[in-house]
C-alpha positions in Angstrom: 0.0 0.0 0.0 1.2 3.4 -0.8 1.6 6.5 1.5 -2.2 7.0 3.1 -2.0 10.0 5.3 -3.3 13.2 4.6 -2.9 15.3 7.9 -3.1 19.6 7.7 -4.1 19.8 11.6 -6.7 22.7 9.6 -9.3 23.5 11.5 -11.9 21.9 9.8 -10.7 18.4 11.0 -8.8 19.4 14.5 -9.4 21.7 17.0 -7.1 24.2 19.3 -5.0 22.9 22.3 -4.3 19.1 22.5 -3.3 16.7 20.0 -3.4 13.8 21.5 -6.9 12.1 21.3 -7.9 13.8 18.2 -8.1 11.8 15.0 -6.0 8.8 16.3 -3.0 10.5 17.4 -2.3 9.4 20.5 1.1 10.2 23.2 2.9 13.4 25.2 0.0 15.9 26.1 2.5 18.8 24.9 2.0 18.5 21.3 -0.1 21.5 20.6 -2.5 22.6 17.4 -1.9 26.4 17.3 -3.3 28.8 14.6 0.2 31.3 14.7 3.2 31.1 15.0 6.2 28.9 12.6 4.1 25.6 13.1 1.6 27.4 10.7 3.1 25.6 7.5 0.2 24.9 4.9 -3.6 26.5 6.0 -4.5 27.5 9.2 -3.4 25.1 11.8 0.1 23.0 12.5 1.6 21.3 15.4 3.8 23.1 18.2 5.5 21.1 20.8 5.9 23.5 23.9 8.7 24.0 25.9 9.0 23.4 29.6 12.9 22.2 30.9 12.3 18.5 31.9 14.5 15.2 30.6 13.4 12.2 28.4 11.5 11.5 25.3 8.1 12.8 24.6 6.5 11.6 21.6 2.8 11.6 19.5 2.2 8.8 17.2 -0.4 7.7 14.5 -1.1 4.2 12.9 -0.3 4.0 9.0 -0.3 0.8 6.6 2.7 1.3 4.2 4.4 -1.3 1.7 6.2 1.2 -0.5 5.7 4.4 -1.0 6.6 8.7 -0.4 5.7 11.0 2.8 6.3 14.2 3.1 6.2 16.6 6.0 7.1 20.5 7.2 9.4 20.3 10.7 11.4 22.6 12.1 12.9 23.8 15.7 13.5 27.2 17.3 17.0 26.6 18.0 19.8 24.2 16.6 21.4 22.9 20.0 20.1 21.4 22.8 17.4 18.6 22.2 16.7 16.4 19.1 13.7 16.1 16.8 12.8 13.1 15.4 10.4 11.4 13.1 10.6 7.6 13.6 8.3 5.2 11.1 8.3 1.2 12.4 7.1 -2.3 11.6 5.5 -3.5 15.3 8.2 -2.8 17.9 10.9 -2.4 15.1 12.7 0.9 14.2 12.3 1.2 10.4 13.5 4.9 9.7 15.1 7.6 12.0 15.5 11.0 10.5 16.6 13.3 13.2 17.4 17.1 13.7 20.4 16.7 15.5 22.2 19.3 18.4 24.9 19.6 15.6 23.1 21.2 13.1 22.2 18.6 10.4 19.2 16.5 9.5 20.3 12.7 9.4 18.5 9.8 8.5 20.2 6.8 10.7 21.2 3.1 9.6 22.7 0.4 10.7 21.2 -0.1 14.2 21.9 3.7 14.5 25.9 3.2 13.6 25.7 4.9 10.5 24.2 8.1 9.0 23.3 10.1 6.1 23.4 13.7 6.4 20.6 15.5 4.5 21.3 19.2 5.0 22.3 21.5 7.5 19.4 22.7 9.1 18.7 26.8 10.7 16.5 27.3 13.7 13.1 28.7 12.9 13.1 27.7 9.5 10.8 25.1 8.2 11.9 22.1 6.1 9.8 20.2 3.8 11.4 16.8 4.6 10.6 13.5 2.3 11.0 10.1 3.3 10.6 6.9 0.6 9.7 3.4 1.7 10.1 0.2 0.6 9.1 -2.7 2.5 10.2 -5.0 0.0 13.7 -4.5 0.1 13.4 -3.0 3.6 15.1 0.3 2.5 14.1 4.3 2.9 15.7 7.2 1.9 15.2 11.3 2.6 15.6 14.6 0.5 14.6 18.1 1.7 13.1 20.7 -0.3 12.3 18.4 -3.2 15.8 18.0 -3.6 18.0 14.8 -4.5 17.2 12.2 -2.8 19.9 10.6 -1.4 21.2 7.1 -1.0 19.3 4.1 -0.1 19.7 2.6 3.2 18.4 -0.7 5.1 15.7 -0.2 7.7 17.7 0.9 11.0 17.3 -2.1 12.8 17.3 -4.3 10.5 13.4 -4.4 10.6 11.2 -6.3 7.6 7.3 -5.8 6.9 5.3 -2.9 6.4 5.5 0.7 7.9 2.4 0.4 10.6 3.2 3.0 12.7 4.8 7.4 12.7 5.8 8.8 15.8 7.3 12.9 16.2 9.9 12.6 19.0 11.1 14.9 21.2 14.3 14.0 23.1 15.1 15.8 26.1 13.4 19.1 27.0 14.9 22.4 27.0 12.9 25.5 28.4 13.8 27.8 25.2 12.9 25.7 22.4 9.5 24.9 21.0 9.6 22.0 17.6 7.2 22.3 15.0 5.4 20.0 12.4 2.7 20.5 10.0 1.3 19.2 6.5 2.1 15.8 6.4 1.1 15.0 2.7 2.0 12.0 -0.3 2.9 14.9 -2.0 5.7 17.4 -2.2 3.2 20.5 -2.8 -0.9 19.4 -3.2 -3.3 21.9 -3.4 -4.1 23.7 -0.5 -8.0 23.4 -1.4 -7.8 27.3 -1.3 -5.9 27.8 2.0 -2.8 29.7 2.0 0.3 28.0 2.0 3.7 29.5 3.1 5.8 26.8 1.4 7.7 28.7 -1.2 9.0 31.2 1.4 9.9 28.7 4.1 11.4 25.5 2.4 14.5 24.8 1.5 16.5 22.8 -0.9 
């Protein structure tokens, strides 16, 4: 099965405050639909998580069915230091794909139980990336671009998982109180129409 999940957080499907509980999303209370702000990628609604000090991993997930196919989504964080960003796709309990925003400064997508790495881009605080992620759960292999750039090389599932993609979690990996993450427009597709809601894509993404 291809990519299924069409998810603006617009205000005709979600409502302010919350995440979790709303439209099976499920996890960390802190995940917040806000109408201003950076999370405010495509429409009127995106995803802020807040900040708060604290230690440990904080996520919000959503069930998927994926054999092979594309997702895209807008992240970003207000500062390059400090905690990580994550989205992680599985199979069960198994680790399929890691992309992270990393302290150092560059998106990575991890393989190899984690050993190895691919380096996307460099990443800037408070700028949003339109990140892409491919699947295949037939040769149990993924691979990222940003900006609807090249995409880079394929890798094997980061634990060396097998099946289909059944599961996307947005992880945040130990708090700090002056940074908020953002996510919003998770999407098949690099740039769909916005069903006549304003999109800030062209000013925000990068390739």
């Amino acid at each position: 099965m291809a990519w299924p999940l069409t998810d603006k957080f617009n205000s005709d499907t979600k409502s302010l405050g919350d995440l979790n509980g709303q439209d099976g999303w499920s996890g960390d209370t802190d995940f917040e639909v806000v109408n201003v702000g950076l999370a405010v990628v495509e429409g009127d609604q995106g995803i802020q998580f807040g900040s708060g000090g604290g230690s440990g991993a904080d996520d919000i997930e959503i069930a998927v069915s994926v054999t092979e196919g594309t997702m895209y989504i807008s992240m970003g964080r207000s500062r390059n230091n400090s905690r990580v960003l994550e989205l992680l796709l599985y199979s069960g309990t198994d680790l399929c794909c890691h992309i992270q925003f990393h302290p150092v400064g560059n998106i990575f997508y991890w393989y190899n139980g984690g050993g190895d790495e691919k380096t996307i881009t460099a990443y800037v605080a408070n700028t949003i990336y339109r990140l892409g992620v491919q699947v295949n759960s037939t040769t149990d292999q993924y691979r990222c671009n940003v900006g609807d750039g090249v995409w880079g090389d394929w890798v094997t599932y980061h634990d060396g998982a097998s099946g289909d993609i059944d599961k996307l979690i947005i992880r945040a990996d130990g708090r700090d109180a002056n940074e908020f993450e953002y996510f919003d427009w998770i999407s098949p597709n690099y740039a769909p129409v916005a069903e006549g809601k304003p999109s800030r894509l062209a000013s925000q993404m990068v390739g």
